[in-house]
C-alpha positions in Angstrom: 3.8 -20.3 6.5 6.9 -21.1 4.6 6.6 -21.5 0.9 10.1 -22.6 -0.3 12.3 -19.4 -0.3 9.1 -17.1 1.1 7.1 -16.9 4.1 3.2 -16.4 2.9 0.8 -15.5 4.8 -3.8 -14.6 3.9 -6.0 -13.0 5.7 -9.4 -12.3 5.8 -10.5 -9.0 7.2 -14.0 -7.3 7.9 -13.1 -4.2 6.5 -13.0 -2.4 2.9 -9.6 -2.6 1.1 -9.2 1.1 2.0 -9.3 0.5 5.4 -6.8 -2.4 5.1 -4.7 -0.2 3.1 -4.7 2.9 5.3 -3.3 0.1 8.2 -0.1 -0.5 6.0 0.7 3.2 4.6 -0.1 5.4 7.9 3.1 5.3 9.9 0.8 5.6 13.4 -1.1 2.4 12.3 2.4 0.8 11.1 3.9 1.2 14.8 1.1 0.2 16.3 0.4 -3.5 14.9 3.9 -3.7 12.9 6.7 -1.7 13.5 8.0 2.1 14.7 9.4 3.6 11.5 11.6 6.8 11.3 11.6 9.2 7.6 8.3 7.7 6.5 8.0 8.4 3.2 5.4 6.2 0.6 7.6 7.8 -3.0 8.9 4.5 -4.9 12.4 5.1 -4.4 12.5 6.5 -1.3 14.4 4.8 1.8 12.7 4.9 5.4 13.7 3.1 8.8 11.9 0.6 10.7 12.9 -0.2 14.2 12.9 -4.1 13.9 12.8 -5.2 17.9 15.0 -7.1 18.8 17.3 -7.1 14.9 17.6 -3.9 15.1 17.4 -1.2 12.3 15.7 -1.9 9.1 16.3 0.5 5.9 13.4 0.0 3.7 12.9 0.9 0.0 10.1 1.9 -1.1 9.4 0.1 -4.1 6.5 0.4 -5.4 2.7 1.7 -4.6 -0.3 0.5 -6.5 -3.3 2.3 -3.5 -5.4 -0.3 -2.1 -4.1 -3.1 -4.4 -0.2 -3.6 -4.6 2.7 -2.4 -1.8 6.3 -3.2 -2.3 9.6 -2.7 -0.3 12.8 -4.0 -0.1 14.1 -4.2 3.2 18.1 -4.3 4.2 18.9 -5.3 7.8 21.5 -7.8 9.9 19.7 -10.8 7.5 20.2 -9.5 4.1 18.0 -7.8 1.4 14.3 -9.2 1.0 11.7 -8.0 -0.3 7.9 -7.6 1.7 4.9 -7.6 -0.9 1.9 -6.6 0.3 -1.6 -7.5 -2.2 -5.0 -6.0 -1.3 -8.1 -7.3 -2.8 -11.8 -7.4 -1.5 -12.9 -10.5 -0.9 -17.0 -10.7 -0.1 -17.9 -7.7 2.0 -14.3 -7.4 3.4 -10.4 -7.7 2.6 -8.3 -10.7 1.6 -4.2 -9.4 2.4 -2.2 -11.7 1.1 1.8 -11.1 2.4 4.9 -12.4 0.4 8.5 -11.7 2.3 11.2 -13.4 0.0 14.8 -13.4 -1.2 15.5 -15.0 2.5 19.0 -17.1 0.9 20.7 -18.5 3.7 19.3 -16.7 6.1 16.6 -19.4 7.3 16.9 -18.7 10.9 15.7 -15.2 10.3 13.3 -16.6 7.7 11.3 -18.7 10.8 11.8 -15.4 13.4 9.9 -13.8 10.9 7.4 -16.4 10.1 6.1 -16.5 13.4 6.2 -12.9 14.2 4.6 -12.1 10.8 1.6 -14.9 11.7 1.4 -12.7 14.9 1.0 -9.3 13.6 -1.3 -9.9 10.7 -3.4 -12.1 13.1 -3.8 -10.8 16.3 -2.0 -7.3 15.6 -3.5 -6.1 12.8 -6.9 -7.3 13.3 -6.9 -5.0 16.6 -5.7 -1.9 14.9 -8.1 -2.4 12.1 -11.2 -2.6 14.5 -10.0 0.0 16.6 -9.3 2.3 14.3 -12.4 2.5 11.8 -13.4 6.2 11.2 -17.1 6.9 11.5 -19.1 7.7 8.6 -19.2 11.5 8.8 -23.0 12.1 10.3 -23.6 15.8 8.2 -26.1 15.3 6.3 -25.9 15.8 2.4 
């Protein structure tokens, strides 16, 4: 939803913050429920590439990385320099992900592209990935 200059978005998710984590810092998880990137890297200060269908090209900045609680970029594309925050906290027996995209400006129109398609992807999109890719406790005995 659109919170004056942001779009915000919570969810709740069955799964441990690590898990939730692991779905926003592994680049095959990334591509599958958010975006293709190119360079990963996770250093603050470091600059990847997210291929943004149908914007095009989106350099992202790696900001900073609090693991499971805090994930910050900045992204520069065709709409301008924003900024993504990502916040991780357990919530019950699973994950509350809270989502912040800001600096927006002028650029409403992009701001509304990207408050339905983030609604999507942290819904539907990331919900899938995150069941489908849970790791089995390891059955060796200890």
């Amino acid at each position: 939803m659109i919170e004056g200059d942001s779009v915000v978005y919570e969810f709740t998710y069955p799964h441990a913050p690590e898990r939730v984590w692991r779905s926003l810092v592994d680049p095959a998880e990334l591509a599958q429920w958010l975006m293709p990137t190119r360079n990963y890297s996770l250093r603050p200060g470091d600059h990847f590439v997210m291929e943004c269908d149908p914007i095009g090209p989106v350099d992202v900045e790696v900001v900073e990385v609090d693991p499971p609680r805090r994930l910050v970029w900045r992204w520069i594309a065709s709409f301008g320099p924003t900024t993504v925050t990502f916040h991780v906290s357990a919530e019950g027996i699973g994950t509350r992900l809270r989502l912040e995209h800001d600096g927006w400006g002028d650029a409403t129109d992009s701001r509304d592209e990207f408050n339905s398609g983030w609604k999507a992807k942290m819904g539907d999109g990331l919900r899938l990935v995150l069941d489908a890719n849970v790791r089995p406790p390891d059955p060796t005995p200890r």
